[in-house]
C-alpha positions, 0 to 999 in steps of 0.5 A, spaced: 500 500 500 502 506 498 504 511 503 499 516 505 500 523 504 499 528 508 503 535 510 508 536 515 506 538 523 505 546 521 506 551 527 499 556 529 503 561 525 503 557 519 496 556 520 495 563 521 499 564 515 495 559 511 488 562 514 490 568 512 492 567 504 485 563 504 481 567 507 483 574 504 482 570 497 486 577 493 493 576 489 496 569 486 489 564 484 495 559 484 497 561 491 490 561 494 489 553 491 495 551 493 495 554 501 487 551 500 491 544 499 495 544 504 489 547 509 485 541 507 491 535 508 492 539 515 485 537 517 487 530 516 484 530 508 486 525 504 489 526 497 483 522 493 478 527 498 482 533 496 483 532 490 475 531 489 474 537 492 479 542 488 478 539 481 484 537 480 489 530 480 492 527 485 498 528 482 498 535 482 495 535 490 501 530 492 506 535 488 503 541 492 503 537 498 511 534 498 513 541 496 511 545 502 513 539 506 521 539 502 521 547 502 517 550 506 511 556 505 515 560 499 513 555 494 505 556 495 508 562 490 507 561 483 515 562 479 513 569 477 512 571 484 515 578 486 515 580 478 509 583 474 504 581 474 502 576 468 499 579 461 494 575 457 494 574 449 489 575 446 487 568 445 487 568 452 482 573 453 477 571 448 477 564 452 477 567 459 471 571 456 468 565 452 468 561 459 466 567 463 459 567 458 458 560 459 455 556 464 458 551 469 454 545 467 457 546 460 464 544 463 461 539 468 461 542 474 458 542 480 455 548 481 450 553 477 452 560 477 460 563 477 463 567 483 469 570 480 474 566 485 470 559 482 472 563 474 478 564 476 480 557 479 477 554 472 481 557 469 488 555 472 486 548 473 484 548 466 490 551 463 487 556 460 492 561 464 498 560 468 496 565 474 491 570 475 488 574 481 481 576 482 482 583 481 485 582 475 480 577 473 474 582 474 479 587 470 480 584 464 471 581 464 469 589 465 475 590 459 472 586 455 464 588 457 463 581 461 460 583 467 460 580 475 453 580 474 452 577 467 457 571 469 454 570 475 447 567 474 444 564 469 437 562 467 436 555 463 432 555 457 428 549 455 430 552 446 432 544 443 437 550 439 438 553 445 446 552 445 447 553 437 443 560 439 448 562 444 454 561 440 451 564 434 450 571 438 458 569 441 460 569 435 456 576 433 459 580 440 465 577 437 465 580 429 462 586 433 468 586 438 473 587 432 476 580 435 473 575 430 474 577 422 466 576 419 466 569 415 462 569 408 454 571 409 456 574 416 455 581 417 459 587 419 455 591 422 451 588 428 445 591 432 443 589 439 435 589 439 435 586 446 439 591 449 434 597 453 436 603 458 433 603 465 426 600 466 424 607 469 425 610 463 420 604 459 413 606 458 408 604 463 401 602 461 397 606 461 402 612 458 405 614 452 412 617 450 412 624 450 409 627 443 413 629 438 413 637 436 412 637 428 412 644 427 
């Protein structure tokens, strides 16, 4: 039977520490999970468990764990640690932002709405960035004209063509965008018909917009 891992007895600092990086949930996502790695094994989870709950292999749990236990804290911190911050191409933002308008159980998970630490968390454990941090995250969706809001709720449409309909409107914000070159029969002006100002600006029943003067 192969050995249980587990991380090594770690002081009430170190767990302070750890605590504290999760909690606060600001900076490095790569930092953030693996000190959520390390918190679990030190309540005595196990790989199989940690792994279930992390969306990841226990492979990459196992390296997380040996990594603290050989050196220490300091490798809860990506390489790049100290340095910029990393910039993403622009593939990488179109599949952050495709991502980001997408719905969890599109990518098996589950849950139904996205928080941005889930979004975040995806996309790393998915390798569609190295890192990113939350702040930064929420920057590049309002970048791009994703909204917390938007990503955050979805409701379920029962159109058999639903998901074919989705992709054709992605593809049309992506022509509008200037992100995506239009394809033979696409058009190269795109208007938005659903989209309308405040509700307290909409005429109620029983009203009627303000006439227009003719002479």
């Amino acid at each position: 039977m192969a050995e249980r891992v587990r991380v090594r007895e770690i002081t009430s600092a170190e767990g302070n520490k750890l605590l504290g990086i999760v909690r606060r949930g600001s900076g490095s996502v790569v930092r953030w999970r693996r000190a959520q790695i390390v918190l679990w094994s030190t309540q005595a989870m196990d790989v199989p468990a940690i792994t279930k709950i992390a969306f990841t292999s226990e492979d990459r749990v196992r390296e997380v764990i040996h990594n603290v236990n050989t050196d220490g804290f300091d490798s809860l911190a990506p390489k790049y640690a100290g340095g910029r911050p990393p910039k993403f191409t622009l593939p990488e933002r179109q599949a952050i932002k495709k991502i980001a308008r997408s719905r969890p159980q599109d990518h098996d998970l589950p849950f139904s709405t996205w928080t941005l630490s889930k979004l975040a968390e995806f996309l790393v454990a998915e390798g569609v960035v190295d890192d990113i941090s939350h702040e930064g995250l929420r920057v590049l969706l309002r970048e791009e004209g994703v909204s917390f809001q938007v990503i955050e709720t979805w409701k379920q449409s029962t159109d058999p063509d639903f998901e074919a309909k989705k992709n054709r409107i992605l593809e049309l914000y992506a022509i509008a965008d200037g992100t995506t070159r239009p394809k033979k029969g696409d058009p190269t002006v795109v208007i938005c018909m659903d989209e309308f100002g405040p509700v307290n600006l909409q005429p109620h029943p029983g009203k009627r917009w303000a006439p227009v003067a003719t002479g």
